[in-house]
C-alpha positions in Angstrom: 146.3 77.0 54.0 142.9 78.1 54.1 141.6 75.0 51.6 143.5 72.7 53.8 142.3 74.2 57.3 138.6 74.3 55.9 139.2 70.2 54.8 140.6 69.7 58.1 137.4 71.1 59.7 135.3 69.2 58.0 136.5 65.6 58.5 136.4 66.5 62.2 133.0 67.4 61.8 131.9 64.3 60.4 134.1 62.4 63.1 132.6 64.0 65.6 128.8 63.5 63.9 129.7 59.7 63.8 130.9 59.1 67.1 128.0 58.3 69.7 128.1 56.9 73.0 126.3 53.8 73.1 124.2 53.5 76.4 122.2 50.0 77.8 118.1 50.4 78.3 117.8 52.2 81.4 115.4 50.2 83.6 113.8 52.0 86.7 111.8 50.2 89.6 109.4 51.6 91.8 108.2 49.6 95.2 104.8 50.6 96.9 104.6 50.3 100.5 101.2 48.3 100.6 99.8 51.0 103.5 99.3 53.8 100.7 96.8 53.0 99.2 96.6 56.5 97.6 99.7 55.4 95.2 98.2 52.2 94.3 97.4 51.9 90.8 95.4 48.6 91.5 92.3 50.5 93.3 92.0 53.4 90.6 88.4 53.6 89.0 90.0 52.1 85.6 90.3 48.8 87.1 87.8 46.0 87.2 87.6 43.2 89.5 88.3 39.6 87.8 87.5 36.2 89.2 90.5 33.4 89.1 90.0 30.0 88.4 92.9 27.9 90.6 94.1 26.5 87.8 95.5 29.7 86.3 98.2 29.3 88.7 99.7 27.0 86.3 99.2 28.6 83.3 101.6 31.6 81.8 104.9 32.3 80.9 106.0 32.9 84.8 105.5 29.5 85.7 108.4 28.3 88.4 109.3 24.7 87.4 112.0 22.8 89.3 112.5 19.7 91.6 109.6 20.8 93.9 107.1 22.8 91.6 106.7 20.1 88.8 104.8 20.7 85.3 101.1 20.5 85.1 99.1 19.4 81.9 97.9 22.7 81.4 101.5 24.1 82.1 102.1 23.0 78.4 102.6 25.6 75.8 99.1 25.3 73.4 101.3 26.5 70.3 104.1 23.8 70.2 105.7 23.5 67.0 108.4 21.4 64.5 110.7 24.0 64.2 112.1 22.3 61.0 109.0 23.2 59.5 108.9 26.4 59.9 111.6 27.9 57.4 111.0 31.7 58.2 111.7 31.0 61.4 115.2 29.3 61.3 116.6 31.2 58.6 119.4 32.9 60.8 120.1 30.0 63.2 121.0 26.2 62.7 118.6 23.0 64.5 120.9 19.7 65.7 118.2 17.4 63.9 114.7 18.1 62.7 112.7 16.9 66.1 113.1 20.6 67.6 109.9 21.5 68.9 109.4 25.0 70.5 106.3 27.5 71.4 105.7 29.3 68.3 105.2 33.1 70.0 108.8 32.2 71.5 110.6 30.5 68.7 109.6 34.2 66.9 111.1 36.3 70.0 113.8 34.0 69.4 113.9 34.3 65.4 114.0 38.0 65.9 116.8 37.9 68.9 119.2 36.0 66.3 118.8 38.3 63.7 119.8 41.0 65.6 123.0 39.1 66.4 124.0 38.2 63.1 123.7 41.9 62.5 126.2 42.5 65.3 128.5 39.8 63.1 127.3 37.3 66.1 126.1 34.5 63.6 126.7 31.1 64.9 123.6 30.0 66.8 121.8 26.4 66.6 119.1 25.3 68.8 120.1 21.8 69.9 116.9 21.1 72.2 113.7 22.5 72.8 110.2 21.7 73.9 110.4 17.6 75.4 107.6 15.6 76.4 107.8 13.4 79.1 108.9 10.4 78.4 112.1 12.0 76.2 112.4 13.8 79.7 112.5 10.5 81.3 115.4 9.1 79.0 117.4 11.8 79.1 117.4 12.1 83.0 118.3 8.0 83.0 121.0 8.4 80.3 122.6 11.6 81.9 121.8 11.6 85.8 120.7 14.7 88.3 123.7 16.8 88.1 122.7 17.6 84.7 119.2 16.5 84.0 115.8 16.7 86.0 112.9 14.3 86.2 110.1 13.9 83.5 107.7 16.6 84.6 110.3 18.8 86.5 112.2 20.4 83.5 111.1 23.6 82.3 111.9 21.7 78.7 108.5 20.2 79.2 106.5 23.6 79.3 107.7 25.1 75.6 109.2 28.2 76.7 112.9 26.8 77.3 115.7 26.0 74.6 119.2 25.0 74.8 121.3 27.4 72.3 124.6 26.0 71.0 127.3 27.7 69.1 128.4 25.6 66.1 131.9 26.6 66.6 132.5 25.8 69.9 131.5 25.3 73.5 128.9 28.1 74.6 130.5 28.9 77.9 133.9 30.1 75.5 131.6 31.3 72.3 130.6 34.5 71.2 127.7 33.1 70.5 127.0 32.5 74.4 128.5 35.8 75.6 126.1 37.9 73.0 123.3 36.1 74.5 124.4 36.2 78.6 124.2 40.1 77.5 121.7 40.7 75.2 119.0 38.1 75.6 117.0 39.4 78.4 115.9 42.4 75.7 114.1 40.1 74.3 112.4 38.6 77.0 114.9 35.7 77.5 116.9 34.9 80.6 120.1 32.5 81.6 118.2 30.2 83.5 121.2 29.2 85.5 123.9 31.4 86.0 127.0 30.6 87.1 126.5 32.6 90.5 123.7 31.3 91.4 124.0 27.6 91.3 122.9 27.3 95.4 119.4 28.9 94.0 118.6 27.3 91.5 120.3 23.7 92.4 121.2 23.4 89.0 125.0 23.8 87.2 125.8 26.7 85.1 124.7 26.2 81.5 125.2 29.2 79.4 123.3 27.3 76.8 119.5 26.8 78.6 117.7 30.0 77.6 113.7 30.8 79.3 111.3 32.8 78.1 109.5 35.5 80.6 108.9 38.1 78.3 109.6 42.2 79.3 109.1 43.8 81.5 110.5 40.8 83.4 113.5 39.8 81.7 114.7 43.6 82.2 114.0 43.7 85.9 115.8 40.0 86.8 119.4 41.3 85.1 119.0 45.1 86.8 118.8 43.4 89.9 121.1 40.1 89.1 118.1 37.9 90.2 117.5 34.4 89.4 114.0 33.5 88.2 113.6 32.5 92.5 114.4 35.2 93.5 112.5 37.5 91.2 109.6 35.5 92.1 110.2 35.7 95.9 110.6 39.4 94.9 107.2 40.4 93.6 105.3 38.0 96.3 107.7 40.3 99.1 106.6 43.3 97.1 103.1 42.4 96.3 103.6 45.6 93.1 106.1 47.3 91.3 106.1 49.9 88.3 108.7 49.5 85.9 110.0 52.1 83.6 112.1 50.5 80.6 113.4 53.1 77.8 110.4 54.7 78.9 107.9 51.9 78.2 106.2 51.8 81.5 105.0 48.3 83.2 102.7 47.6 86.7 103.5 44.4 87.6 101.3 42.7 90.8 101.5 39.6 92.8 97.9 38.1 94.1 97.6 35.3 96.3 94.8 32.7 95.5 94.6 31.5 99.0 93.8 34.8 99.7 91.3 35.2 97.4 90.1 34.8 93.6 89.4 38.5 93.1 92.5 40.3 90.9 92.7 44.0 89.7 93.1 44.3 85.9 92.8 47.6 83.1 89.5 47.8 81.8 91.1 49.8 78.4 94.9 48.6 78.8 96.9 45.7 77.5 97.6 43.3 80.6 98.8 39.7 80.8 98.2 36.9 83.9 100.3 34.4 84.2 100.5 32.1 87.1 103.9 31.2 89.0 103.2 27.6 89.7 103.5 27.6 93.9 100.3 29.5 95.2 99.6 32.5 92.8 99.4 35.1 89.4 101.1 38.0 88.4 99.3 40.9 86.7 101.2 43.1 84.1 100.2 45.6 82.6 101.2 47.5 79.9 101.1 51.1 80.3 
């Protein structure tokens, strides 16, 4: 009895040793009221003051691009690539043809995203469309009209930092495939661009297959608070600063308006990133 209790015992010690709860990243927002100036991170003595030249506005990976905010030339991603050249990147994911053209810093957020997946067992993925220049833009839009296609110069397939995923076992909306990336993505810096709830926002159908890149903090923040890229951008210009605090990574993001003035706050000894939204400003993030 003894041998057989003390067996006993220890099988439900090792069940219990294998057994762990699995928890999503907490994500934790802090809002500054603009009138205490004593909280403010922006004024501390470790900032310096940077001038802005107006065309940073359309530079960055939080540009807004849509029917009304169209693509500038220097919108354009700088490190556009053939992704059918690039074999360490696509070793975990399919391309529909060898014309798929992506950012390079994005197709590797995206290179490292998939193999993650295919760890889950998730291991299906293609990308069927990428970065588009304008006149494929143009064709496409002719060929397939506005419920499901926008202008040359008005699809964020023209900056380099959007993709169209595709499952090649099926439709995306009824895949795996689409339902590991609808939850998983955004910790990687990737958001569904248009979500099914928020087609009145965005003017665009639900496509479970368009994919953006923002990068973290920002990804995290816009599926905490169900926000579509408009609204998280109407967000930080209502805010004007947030702290963000994401598995304990901490993040100061700031909204500046050029009209305003060219003058921005940034670290003088801490990793920070500008990026401009494409309407009338840039957003400061810094990396705490």
């Amino acid at each position: 009895m003894k041998k057989w209790g003390f067996i006993l015992l220890v099988c439900l010690g090792l069940t219990f040793v294998n057994i762990e709860p699995i928890f999503e990243p907490k994500v934790e927002i802090q809002n500054y009221d603009q009138n205490e100036n004593d909280k403010d991170d922006r004024r501390t003595s470790e900032n310096i003051q940077k001038e802005i030249a107006e065309d940073q506005i359309y530079q960055g990976n939080l540009l807004l691009v849509n029917i009304e905010y169209p693509v500038h030339p220097e919108s354009i991603k700088s490190d556009v690539i053939n992704l059918s050249a690039h074999n360490e990147l696509t070793k975990d994911y399919g391309l529909l043809n060898s014309e798929i053209y992506l950012s390079e810093d994005v197709a590797r957020e995206f290179s490292e995203m998939i193999a993650t997946a295919k760890k889950e067992g998730v291991r299906n993925f293609s990308i069927n469309s990428g970065f588009r220049g304008f006149d494929e833009q143009s064709v496409l839009y002719q060929e397939m009209g506005s419920d499901y296609a926008l202008p040359a110069g008005n699809s964020e397939h023209n900056l380099g930092l959007s993709l169209d995923v595709g499952s090649t076992q099926m439709k995306m909306a009824d895949a795996p495939e689409g339902k590991w990336i609808e939850e998983n993505a955004w910790k990687y810096g990737f958001i569904l661009r248009y979500p099914k709830d928020k087609t009145e926002i965005t003017g665009i159908q639900y496509e479970p297959w368009h994919i953006r890149y923002v990068g973290l903090p920002h990804s995290a923040i816009m599926k905490e608070k169900n926000f579509a890229f408009e609204e998280y951008l109407d967000y930080l210009k209502e805010e004007k600063h947030i702290s963000a605090s994401i598995n304990g990574e901490k993040y100061s993001i700031t909204y500046y308006s050029i009209s305003q003035s060219r003058m921005i706050n940034v670290p003088d000894n801490k990793y920070f990133e500008i990026s401009g939204n494409n309407m009338d400003g840039v957003i400061v993030t810094v990396y705490k």
